[in-house]
C-alpha angles and dihedrals in degrees: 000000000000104000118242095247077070098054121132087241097055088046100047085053093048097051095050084051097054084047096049098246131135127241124247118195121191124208118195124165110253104238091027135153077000146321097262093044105056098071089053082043096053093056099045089063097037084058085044082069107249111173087208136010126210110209102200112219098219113239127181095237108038097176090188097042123097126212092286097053095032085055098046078056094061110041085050098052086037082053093052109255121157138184092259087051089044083058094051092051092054096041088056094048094039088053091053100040148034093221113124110253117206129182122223132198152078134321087245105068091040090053092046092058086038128259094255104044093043093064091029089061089034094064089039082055090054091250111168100197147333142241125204118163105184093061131096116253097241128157082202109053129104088250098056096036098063090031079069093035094062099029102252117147117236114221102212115195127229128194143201086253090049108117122224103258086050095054088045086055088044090058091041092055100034121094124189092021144319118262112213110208094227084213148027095250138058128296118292085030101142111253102212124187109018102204091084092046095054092051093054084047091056094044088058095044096064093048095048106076095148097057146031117256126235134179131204145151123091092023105135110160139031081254087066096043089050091055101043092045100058083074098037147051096243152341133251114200114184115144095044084055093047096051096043080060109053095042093054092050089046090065105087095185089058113090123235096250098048084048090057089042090058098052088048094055098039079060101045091050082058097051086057089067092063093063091081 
């Protein structure tokens, strides 16, 4: 079995790094804006250059989520996805393209498929690595423990209310990168003045040595990325995403492939932010 230190993800990360670029990480909700729609979704970020994608696995009480992302979740599950449909949707994109694939969501949903089975399909899939935020950073717990039996990275969260010795445990656990929260809030919270957010980035910079540091929440233009990124290693972008979406399959005069064009392009804008 591929260890987890020679995942695609892990790679990806380390050669931007040797080139001096920054990293951009795209979250969309898995069944939104509906089930015949993510797949097309998914590869029009992926040619709008990502460097990885989060495929969010939709939960009914999504507690770090803010209203876009809470409302993708709800028209997916009202539409009918599943994690097994979540699964399929990242086994289709991961066979057509090297692009790291991560999946995104809540302890709940993963408990309810079983621990086991969830990473041991997730790697099967050609997951590289997961992100729940509601769940304990243990190196004990059933989670973590088949996250490392079956090599898939675990994507542990910091704050700007994370003490030192904890960030110094974060970056012990994680594996792939750590993801700073920007503020204290859920996605799509608006960041306001940057200067405090870069210092905390910076803080955290210097206390992360394993694993490479990204931000996200509240990040909306290639303006933003540019600006978070000149204290960190990457970007996330999710809400801005979502909404762009959804706002695109709710006009009903735009046709399907200009719909996919403009999410492209609204990607690949953003990428421009990480060539600083």
């Amino acid at each position: 079995m591929t260890s987890i230190t020679e995942s695609r993800l892990t790679s990806r990360l380390g050669a931007l790094a040797e080139r001096g670029e920054k990293a951009l990480g795209m979250f969309v909700t898995s069944g939104f804006p509906d089930l015949d729609a993510t797949s097309d979704v998914l590869r029009a970020i992926d040619a709008g250059g990502a460097d990885f994608i989060e495929l969010g696995m939709p939960f009914s009480d999504p507690l770090a989520e803010g209203v876009p992302i809470q409302r993708s979740s709800a028209r997916a599950l009202a539409a009918g996805v599943t994690m097994e449909r979540t699964l399929a949707y990242a086994r289709a994109f991961t066979q057509d393209s090297e692009t790291p694939l991560l999946l995104m969501g809540y302890g709940n949903p993963v408990m309810q498929y079983g621990i086991s089975n969830f990473f041991r399909d997730a790697r099967s899939s050609g997951v590289q690595g997961v992100i729940l935020p509601d769940v304990l950073p243990d190196p004990d717990s059933p989670f973590f423990r088949a996250a490392s039996e079956y090599g898939v990275n675990t994507v542990c969260l910091v704050s700007p209310t994370t003490p030192d010795a904890r960030l110094d445990f974060i970056d012990e656990l994680s594996s792939g990168f750590v993801y700073a929260v920007s503020v204290t809030g859920v996605t799509g919270t608006d960041k306001g003045d940057a200067d405090p957010i870069l210092a905390y980035l910076r803080h955290v910079k210097e206390r992360i040595s394993r694993n490479p540091l990204l931000v996200g929440f509240g990040i909306r233009s290639a303006d933003d990325v540019r600006s978070m990124v000149s204290a960190a290693d990457g970007a996330i972008v999710g809400s801005a995403l979502v909404d762009l979406v959804g706002a695109c399959w709710d006009n009903d005069a735009m046709p399907r492939d200009e719909k996919l064009a403009t999410i492209e392009n609204f990607v690949r804008e953003l990428k421009s932010g990480t060539r600083v």
